[in-house]
N, C-alpha and C positions, 0 to 999 in steps of 0.2 A: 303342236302349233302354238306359236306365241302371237299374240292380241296386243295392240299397243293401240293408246288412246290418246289423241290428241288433245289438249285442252283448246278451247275456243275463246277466242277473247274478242271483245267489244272496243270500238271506238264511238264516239260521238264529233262531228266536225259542224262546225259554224265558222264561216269565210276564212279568218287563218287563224279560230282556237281549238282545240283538238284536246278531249280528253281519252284516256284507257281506262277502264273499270271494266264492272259487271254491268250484264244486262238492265239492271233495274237504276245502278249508277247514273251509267249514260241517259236513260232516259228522263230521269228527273232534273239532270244538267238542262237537256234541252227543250224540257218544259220549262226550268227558267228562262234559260239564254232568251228563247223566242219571246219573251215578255220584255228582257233589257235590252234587245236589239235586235234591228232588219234583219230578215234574211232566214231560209231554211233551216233546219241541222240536219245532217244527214247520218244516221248511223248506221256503222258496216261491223263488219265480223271477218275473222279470219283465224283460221288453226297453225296449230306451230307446225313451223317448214314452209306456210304459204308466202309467195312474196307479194300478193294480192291482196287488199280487203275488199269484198265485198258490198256495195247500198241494198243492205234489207232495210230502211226503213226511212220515212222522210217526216218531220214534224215543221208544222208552220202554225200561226195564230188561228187557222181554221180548219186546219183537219191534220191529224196524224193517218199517215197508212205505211202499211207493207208495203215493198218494192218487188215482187217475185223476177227475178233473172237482171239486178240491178247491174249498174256499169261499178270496174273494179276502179280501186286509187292505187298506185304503191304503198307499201306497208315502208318503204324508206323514205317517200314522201310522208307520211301521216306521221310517224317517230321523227322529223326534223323539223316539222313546221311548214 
């Protein structure tokens, strides 16, 4: 039986700027971001093959939390802008 593993990769999105990184990347983007400008960040997640990413997580000037069962974006949307 052969085992395959997907890598998981991380976005960070603030209105229309969008980073790819690792987990800890993305997060420290948007603990800046929310410091130099309005607005949420949201960051999702998605495995190779998915054409969805996922919002696990939302960061604003007053609370960071988890998203459990978030709404998806396109992964052709988030790689174009």
């Amino acid at each position: 039986m052969e085992v395959i593993f997907f890598m998981r990769t991380f976005f960070a999105v603030q209105q229309h700027k969008t980073i790819n990184a690792g987990w800890q990347q993305c997060l420290l983007w948007a603990r800046q971001q929310i410091h130099e400008h309005e607005g949420p960040v949201h960051l999702l997640t998605a495995r190779g093959g998915d054409k969805e990413a996922v919002i696990i997580a939302e960061i604003t000037l007053e609370h960071e939390r988890m998203i459990d069962g978030g709404r998806t974006i396109s992964l052709k949307r988030l790689m174009n802008g």
